[in-house]
N, CA, C and O atoms as a DFTB+ gen file, in Angstrom:
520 C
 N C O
     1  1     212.196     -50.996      17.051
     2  2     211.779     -49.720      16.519
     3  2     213.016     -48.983      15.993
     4  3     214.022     -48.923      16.699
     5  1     212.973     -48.370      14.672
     6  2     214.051     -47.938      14.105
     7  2     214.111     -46.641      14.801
     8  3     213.068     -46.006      14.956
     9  1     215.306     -46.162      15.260
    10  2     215.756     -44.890      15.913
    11  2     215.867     -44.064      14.314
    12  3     216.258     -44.464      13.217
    13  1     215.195     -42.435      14.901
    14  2     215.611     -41.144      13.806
    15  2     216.564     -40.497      14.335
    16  3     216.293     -40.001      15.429
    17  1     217.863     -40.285      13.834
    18  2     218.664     -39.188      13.963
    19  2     217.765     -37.809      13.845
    20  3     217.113     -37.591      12.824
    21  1     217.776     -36.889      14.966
    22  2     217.525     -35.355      14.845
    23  2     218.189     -34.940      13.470
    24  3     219.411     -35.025      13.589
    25  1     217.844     -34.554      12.305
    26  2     217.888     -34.213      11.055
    27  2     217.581     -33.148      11.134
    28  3     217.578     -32.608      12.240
    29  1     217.112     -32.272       9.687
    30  2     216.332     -31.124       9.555
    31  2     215.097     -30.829       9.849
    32  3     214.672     -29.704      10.108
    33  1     214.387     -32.003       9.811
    34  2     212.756     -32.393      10.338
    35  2     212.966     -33.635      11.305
    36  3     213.809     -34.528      11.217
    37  1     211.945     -33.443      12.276
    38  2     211.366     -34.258      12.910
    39  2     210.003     -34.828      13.053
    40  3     209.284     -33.944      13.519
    41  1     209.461     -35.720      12.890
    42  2     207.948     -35.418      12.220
    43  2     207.555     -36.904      13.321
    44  3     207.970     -38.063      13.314
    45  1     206.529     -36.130      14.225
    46  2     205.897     -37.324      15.302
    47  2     204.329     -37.656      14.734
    48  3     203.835     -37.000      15.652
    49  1     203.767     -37.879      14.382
    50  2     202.486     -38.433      13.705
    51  2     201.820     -39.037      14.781
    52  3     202.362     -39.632      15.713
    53  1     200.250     -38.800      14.560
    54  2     199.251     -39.578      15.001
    55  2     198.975     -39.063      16.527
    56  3     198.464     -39.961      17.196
    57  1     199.164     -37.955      17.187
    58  2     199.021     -37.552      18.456
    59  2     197.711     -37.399      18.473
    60  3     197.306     -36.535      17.696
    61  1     196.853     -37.991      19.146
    62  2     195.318     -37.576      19.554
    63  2     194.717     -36.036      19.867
    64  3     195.411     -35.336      20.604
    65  1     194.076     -35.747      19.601
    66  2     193.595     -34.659      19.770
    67  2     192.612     -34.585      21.040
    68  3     191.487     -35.082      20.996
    69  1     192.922     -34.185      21.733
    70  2     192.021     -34.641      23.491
    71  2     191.202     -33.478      24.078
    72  3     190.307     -33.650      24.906
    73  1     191.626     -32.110      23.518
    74  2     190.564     -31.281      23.856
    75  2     190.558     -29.886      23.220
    76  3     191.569     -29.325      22.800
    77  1     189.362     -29.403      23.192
    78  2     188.786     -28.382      22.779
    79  2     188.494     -27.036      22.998
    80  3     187.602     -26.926      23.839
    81  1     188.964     -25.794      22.498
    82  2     188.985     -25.008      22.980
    83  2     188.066     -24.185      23.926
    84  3     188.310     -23.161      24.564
    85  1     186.814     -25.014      23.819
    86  2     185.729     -24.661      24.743
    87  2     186.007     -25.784      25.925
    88  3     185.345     -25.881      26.958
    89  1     186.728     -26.315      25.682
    90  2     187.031     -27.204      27.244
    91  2     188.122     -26.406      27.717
    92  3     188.250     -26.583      28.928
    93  1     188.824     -25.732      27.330
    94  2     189.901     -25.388      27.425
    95  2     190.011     -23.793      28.273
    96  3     190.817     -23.237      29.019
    97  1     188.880     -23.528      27.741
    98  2     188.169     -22.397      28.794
    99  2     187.598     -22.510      29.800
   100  3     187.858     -21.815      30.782
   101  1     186.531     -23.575      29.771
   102  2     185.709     -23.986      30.522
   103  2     185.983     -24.579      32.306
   104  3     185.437     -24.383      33.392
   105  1     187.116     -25.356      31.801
   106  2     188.004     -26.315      32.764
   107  2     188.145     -25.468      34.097
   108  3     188.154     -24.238      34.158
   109  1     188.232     -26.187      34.952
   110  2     189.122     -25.961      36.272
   111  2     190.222     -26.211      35.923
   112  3     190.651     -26.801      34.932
   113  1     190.847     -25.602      37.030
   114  2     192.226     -25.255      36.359
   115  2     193.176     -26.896      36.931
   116  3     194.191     -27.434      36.489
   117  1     192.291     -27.235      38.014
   118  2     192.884     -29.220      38.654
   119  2     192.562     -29.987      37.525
   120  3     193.402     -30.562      36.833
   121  1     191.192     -30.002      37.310
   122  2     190.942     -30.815      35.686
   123  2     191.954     -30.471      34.051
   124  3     192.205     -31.211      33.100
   125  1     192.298     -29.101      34.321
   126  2     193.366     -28.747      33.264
   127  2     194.274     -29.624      33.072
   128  3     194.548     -30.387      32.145
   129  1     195.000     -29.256      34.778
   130  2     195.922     -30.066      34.907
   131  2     196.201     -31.563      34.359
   132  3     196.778     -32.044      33.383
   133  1     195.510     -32.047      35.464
   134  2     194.926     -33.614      34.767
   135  2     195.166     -33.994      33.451
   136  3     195.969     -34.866      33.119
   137  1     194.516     -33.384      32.755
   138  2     194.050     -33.604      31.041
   139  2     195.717     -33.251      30.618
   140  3     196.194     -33.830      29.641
   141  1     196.346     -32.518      31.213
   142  2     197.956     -32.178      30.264
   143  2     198.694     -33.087      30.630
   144  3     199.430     -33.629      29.805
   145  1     198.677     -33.578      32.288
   146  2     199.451     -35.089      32.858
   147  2     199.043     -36.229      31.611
   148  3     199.872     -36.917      31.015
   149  1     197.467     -36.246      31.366
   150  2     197.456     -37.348      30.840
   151  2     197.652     -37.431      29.153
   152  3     197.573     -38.404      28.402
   153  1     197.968     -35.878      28.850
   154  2     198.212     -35.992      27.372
   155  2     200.190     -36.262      27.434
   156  3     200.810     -37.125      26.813
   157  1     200.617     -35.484      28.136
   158  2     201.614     -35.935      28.514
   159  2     202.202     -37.291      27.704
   160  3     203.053     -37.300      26.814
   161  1     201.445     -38.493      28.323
   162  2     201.780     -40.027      28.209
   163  2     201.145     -40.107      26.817
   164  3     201.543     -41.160      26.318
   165  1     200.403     -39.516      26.039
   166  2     199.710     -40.241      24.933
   167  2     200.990     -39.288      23.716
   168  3     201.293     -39.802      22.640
   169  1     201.595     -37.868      24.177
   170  2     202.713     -37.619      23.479
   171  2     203.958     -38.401      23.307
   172  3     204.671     -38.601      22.323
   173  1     204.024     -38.809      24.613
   174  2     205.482     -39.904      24.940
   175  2     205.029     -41.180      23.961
   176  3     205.983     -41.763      23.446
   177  1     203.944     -41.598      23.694
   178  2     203.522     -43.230      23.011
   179  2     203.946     -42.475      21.269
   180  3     204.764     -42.969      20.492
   181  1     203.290     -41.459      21.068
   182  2     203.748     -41.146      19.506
   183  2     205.023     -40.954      18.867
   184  3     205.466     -41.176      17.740
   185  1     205.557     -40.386      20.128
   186  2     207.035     -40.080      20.208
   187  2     207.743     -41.355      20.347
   188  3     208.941     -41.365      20.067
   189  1     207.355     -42.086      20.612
   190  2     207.701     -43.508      20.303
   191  2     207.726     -44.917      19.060
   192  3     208.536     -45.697      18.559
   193  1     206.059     -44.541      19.004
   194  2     205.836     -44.738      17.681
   195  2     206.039     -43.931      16.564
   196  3     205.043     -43.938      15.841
   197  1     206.904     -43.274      16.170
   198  2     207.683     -42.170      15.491
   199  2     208.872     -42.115      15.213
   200  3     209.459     -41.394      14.406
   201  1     209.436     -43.307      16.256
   202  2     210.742     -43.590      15.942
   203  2     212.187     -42.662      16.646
   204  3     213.299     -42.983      17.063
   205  1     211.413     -41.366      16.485
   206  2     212.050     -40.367      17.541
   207  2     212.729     -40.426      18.612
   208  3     212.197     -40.929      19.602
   209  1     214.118     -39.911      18.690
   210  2     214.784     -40.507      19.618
   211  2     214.607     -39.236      20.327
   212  3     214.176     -38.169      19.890
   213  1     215.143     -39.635      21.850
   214  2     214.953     -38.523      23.202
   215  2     215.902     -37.916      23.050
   216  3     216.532     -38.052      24.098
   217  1     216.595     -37.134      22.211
   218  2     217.439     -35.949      22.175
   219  2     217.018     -34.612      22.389
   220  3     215.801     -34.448      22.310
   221  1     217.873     -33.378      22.700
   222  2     216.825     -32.407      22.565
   223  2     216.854     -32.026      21.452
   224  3     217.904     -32.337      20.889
   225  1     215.830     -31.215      20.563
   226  2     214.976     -31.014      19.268
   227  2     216.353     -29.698      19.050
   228  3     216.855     -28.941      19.880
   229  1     216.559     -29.837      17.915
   230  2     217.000     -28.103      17.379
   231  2     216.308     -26.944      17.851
   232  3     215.092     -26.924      18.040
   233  1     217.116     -25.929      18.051
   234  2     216.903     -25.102      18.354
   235  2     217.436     -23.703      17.793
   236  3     218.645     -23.737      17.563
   237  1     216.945     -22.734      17.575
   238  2     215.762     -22.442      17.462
   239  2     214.932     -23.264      16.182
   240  3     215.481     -23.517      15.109
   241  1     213.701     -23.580      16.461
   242  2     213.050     -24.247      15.418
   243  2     211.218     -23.936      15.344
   244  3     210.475     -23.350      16.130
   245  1     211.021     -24.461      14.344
   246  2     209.688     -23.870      13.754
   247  2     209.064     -25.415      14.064
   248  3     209.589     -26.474      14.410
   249  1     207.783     -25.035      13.786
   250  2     206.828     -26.285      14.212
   251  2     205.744     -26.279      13.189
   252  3     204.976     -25.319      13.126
   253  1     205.675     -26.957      12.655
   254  2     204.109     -27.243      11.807
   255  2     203.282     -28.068      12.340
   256  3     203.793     -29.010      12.946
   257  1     201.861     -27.991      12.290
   258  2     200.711     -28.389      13.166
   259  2     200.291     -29.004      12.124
   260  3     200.247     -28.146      11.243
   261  1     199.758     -30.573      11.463
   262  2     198.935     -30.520      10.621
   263  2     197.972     -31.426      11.443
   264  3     198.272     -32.395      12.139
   265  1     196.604     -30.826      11.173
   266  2     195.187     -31.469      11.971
   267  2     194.306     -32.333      10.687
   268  3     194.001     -32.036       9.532
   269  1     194.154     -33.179      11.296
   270  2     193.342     -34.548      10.850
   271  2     191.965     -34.407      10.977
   272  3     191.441     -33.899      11.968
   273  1     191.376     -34.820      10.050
   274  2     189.717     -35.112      10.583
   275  2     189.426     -36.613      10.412
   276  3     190.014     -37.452       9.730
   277  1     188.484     -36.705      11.122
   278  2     187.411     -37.713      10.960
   279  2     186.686     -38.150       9.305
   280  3     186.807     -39.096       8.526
   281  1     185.857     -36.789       9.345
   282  2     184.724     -36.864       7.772
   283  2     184.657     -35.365       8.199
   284  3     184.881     -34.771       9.254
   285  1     184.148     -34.894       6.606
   286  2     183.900     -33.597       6.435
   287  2     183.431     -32.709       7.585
   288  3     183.832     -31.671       8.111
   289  1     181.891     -33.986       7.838
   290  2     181.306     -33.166       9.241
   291  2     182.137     -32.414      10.493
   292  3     181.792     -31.377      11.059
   293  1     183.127     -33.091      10.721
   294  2     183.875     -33.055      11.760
   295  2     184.838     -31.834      11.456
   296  3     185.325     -31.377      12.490
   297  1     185.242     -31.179      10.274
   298  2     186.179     -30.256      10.310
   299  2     185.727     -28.888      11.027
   300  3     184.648     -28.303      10.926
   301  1     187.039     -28.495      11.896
   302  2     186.672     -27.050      12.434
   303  2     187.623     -26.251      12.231
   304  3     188.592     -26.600      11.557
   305  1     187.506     -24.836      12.863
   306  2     188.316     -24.119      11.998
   307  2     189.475     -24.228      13.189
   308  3     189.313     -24.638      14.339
   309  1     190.884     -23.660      12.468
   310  2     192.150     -24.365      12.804
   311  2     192.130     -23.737      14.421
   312  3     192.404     -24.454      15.384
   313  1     191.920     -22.910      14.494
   314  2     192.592     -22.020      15.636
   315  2     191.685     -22.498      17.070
   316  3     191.788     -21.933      18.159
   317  1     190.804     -23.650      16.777
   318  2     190.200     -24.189      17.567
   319  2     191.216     -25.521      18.242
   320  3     190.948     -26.152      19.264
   321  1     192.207     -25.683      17.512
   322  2     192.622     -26.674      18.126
   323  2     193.751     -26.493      19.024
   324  3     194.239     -27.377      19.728
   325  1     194.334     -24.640      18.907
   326  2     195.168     -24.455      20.078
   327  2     195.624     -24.875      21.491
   328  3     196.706     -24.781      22.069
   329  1     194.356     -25.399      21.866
   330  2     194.826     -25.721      23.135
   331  2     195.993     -27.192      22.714
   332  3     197.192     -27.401      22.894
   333  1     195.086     -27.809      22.214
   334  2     196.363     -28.842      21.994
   335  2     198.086     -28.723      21.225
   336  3     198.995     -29.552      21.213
   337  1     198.036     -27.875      20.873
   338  2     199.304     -26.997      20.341
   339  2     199.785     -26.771      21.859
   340  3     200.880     -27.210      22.210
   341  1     199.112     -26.213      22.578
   342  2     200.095     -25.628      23.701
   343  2     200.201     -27.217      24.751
   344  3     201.077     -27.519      25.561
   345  1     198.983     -27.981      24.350
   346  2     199.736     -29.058      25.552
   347  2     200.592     -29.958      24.793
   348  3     200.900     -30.991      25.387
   349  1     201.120     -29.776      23.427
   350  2     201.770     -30.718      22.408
   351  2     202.949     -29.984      22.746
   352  3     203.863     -30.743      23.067
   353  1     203.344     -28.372      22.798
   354  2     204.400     -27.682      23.109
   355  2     205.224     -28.092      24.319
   356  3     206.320     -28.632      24.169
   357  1     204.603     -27.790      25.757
   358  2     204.470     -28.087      26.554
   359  2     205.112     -29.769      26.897
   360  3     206.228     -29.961      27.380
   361  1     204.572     -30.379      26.692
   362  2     205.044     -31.416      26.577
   363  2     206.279     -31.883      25.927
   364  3     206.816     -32.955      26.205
   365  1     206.644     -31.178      25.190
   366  2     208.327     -31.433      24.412
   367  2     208.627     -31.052      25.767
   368  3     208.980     -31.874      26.613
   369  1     208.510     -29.966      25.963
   370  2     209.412     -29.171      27.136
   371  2     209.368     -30.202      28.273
   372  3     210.466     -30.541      28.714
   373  1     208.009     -30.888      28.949
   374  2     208.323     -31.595      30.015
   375  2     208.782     -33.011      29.736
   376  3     208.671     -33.818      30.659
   377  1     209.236     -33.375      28.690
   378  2     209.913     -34.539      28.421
   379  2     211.117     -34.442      27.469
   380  3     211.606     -35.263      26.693
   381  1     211.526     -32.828      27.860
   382  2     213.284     -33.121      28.164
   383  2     213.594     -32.795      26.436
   384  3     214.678     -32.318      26.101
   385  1     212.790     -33.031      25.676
   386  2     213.053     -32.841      24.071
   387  2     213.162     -31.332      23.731
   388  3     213.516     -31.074      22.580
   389  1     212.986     -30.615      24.314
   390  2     212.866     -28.934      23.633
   391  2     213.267     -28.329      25.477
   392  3     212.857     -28.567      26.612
   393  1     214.362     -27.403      24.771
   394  2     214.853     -26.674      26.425
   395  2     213.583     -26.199      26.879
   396  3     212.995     -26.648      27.863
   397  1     213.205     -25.346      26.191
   398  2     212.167     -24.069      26.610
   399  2     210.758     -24.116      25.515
   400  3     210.605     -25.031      24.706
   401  1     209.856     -23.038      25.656
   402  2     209.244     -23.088      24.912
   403  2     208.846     -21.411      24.551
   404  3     207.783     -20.926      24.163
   405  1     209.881     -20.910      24.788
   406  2     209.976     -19.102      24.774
   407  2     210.405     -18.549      23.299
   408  3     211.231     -19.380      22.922
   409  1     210.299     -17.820      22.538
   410  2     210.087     -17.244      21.413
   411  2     211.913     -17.189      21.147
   412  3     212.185     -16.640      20.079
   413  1     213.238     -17.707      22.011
   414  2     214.195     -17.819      21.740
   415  2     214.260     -19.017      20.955
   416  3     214.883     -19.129      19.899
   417  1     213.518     -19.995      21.582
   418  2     213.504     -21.620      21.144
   419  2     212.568     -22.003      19.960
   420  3     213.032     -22.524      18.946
   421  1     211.320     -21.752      20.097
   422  2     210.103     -21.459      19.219
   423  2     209.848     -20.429      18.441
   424  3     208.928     -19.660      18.720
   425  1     210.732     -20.237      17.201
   426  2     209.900     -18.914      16.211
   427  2     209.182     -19.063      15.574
   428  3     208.796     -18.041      15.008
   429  1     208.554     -20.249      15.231
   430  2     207.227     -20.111      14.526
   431  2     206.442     -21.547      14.562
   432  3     206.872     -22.700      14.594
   433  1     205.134     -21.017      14.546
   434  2     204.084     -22.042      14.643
   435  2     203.326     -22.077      13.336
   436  3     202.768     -21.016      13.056
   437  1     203.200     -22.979      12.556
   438  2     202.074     -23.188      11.509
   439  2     201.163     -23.837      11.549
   440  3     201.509     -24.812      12.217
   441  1     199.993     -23.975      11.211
   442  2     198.881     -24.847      11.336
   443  2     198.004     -24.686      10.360
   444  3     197.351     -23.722       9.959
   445  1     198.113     -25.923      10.010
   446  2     197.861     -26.625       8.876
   447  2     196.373     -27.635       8.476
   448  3     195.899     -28.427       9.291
   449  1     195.885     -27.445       7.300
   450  2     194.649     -28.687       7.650
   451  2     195.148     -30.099       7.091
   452  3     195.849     -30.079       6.079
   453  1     194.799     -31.455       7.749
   454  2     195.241     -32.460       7.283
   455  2     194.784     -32.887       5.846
   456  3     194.533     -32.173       4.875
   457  1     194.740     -34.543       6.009
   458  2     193.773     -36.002       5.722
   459  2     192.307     -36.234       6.229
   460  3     191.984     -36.044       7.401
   461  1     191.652     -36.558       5.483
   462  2     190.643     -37.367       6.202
   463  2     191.491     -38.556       6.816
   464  3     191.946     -39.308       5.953
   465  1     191.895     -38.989       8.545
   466  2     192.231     -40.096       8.790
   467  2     191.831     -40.035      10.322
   468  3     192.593     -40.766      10.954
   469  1     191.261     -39.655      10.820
   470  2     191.212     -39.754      12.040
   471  2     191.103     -38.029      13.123
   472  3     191.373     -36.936      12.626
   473  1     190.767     -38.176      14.235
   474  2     190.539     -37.485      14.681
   475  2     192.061     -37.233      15.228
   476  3     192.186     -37.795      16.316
   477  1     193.107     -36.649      14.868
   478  2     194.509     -37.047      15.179
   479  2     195.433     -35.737      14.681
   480  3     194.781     -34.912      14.041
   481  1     196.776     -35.438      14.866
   482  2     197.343     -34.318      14.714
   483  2     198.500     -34.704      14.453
   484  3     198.723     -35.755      15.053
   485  1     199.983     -34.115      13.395
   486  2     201.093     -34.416      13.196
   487  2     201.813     -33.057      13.458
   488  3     201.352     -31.921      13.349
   489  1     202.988     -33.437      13.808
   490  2     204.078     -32.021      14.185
   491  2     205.340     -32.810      13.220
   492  3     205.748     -33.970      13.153
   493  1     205.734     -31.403      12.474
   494  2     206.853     -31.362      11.824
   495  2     207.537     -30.519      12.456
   496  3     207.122     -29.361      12.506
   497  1     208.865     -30.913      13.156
   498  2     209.827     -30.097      13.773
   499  2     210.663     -29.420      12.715
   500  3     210.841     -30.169      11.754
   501  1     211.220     -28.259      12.595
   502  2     212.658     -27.950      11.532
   503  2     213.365     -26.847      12.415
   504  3     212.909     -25.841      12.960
   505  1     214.548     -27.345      12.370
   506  2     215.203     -26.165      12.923
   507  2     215.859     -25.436      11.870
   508  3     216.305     -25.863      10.805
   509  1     215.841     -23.787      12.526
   510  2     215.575     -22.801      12.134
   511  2     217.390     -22.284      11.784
   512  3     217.642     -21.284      11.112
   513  1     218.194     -22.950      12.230
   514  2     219.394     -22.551      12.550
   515  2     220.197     -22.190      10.719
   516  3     219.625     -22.613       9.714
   517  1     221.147     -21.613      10.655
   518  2     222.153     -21.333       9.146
   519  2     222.693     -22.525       8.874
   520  3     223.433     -22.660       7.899
């Protein structure tokens, strides 16, 4: 697997999209848990298949969200897919790639609509720095 030098972008592709903002409410907060342990490992596989090496990410840096569909039927509106933004965030942070995830480290979030390719999500990292 070809290693990426941390550049101006970092771009991890193909992260699954695992839950919904009505699950996301809904949940116990043990089942929460759960579901972020196990997105956890399906971030670490993209981050892999991505080429992405385990450095930590620039900082301060911006993040672009772009969301994938299935088929037309399937599109929803963006702000539904937050929860997975915060367990995609989250997850840099617990695997050592991003110090923090506090408005020092993170100034901006975009979100974006994809491809028709899948039920699936891409993050473009850029740091924000002069």
């Amino acid at each position: 697997m070809q290693k990426v030098p941390h550049a101006e972008n970092i771009r991890i592709t193909d992260i699954p999209r695992t839950i919904s903002m009505n699950t996301y409410r809904n949940c116990h907060y043990m089942k929460l848990n759960t579901l972020k342990k196990e997105f956890n490992w399906l971030m670490l596989e993209a981050i892999q298949r991505s080429g992405v090496t385990r450095e930590r990410l620039p900082a301060p840096c911006e993040i672009l969200f772009i969301f994938h569909y299935k088929n037309k039927a399937c599109l929803r509106d963006l702000d539904g897919n937050y929860p997975n933004v915060k367990f995609a965030i989250d997850s840099l942070v617990e695997l050592g790639l991003l110090e923090d995830d506090s408005i020092e480290y993170v100034k901006r979030i975009i979100f974006e609509t994809g491809e028709q390719k899948g039920n699936v999500f891409d993050m473009v990292i850029s740091s924000l720095k002069n």
